[in-house]
Steps between C-alpha positions, in 0.01 A plus 500: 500500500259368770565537865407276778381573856385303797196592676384339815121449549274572823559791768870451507472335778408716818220501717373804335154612687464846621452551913686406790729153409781376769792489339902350558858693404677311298746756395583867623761757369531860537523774211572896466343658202715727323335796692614323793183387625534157682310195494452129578321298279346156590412197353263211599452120535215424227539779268723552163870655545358800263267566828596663790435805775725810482506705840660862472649639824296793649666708782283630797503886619773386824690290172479176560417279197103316549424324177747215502543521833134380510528233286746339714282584827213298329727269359616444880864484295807658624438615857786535680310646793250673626598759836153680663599869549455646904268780366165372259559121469639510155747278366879592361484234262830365313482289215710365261375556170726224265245462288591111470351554857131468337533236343267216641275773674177487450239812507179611336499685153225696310490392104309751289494551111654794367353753191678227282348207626779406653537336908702708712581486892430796674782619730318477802503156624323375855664185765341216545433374846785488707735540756827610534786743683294792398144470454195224511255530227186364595248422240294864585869673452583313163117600392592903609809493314308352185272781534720769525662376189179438283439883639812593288459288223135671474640870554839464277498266288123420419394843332809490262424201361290549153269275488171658767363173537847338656379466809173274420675334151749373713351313780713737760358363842495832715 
């Protein structure tokens, strides 16, 4: 008996190009892995439902989560406030982390291909210029936060991925 599929033709429509692209949530929802690991994955204006960014909570040495918190510092999405502490001039920041609360945000992500071929977000993201209750990013800071991410991408995730020539094959502007 023959079968029938339907394929679509092109890039499945995404602005698929590896490097820096500025990208808008369209949709956010948390997950917990059944090691309880949790997440947040994103999706973006532009790109196909099958694409999106997953973000995996990381906890600092004092405890406090960094990773998604991040992404909704650059994201300039959910700050409740932002209260400078008497003794270095930090910030006790509270946020609320719905994360319907980044959707519309917009922020900088870094496409790269994967072993497979495949585009994938790396989960380190940098603002765009801004300001808001907690922090201005000037053009210099949005370029330092680009770098320090490209500086991961090229320690981490670079070396594991199989093909040697993935960082000239794929037009990765560093």
């Amino acid at each position: 008996m023959p079968i029938t599929m339907t394929v679509k033709k092109g890039n499945g429509g995404g602005n698929f190009k590896a490097g820096w692209q500025t990208v808008t949530v369209t949709k956010a929802k948390y997950g917990t892995l059944d090691n309880g690991a949790r997440f947040i994955d994103a999706w973006f204006d532009g790109f196909p439902d099958s694409f999106n960014m997953r973000m995996y909570a990381k906890m600092s040495k004092a405890g406090e989560e960094f990773a998604i918190a991040n992404l909704f510092r650059f994201a300039n999405a959910g700050i409740q406030s932002a209260t400078e502490t008497q003794d270095d001039g930090s910030f006790i920041v509270s946020i609320d982390d719905s994360a319907e609360n980044l959707v519309g945000t917009t922020f900088n992500v870094y496409l790269y291909k994967n072993s497979d071929g495949y585009y994938r977000v790396l989960a380190k993201t940098a603002p765009v210029e801004f300001s808001g209750t907690l922090d201005t990013f000037t053009e210099n800071d949005v370029e330092y936060w680009k770098g320090r991410a490209v500086d991961y991408y090229k320690q981490w995730i670079l070396p594991n991925i199989d093909s040697p020539s993935a960082e000239k094959t794929d037009g990765v502007p560093f």
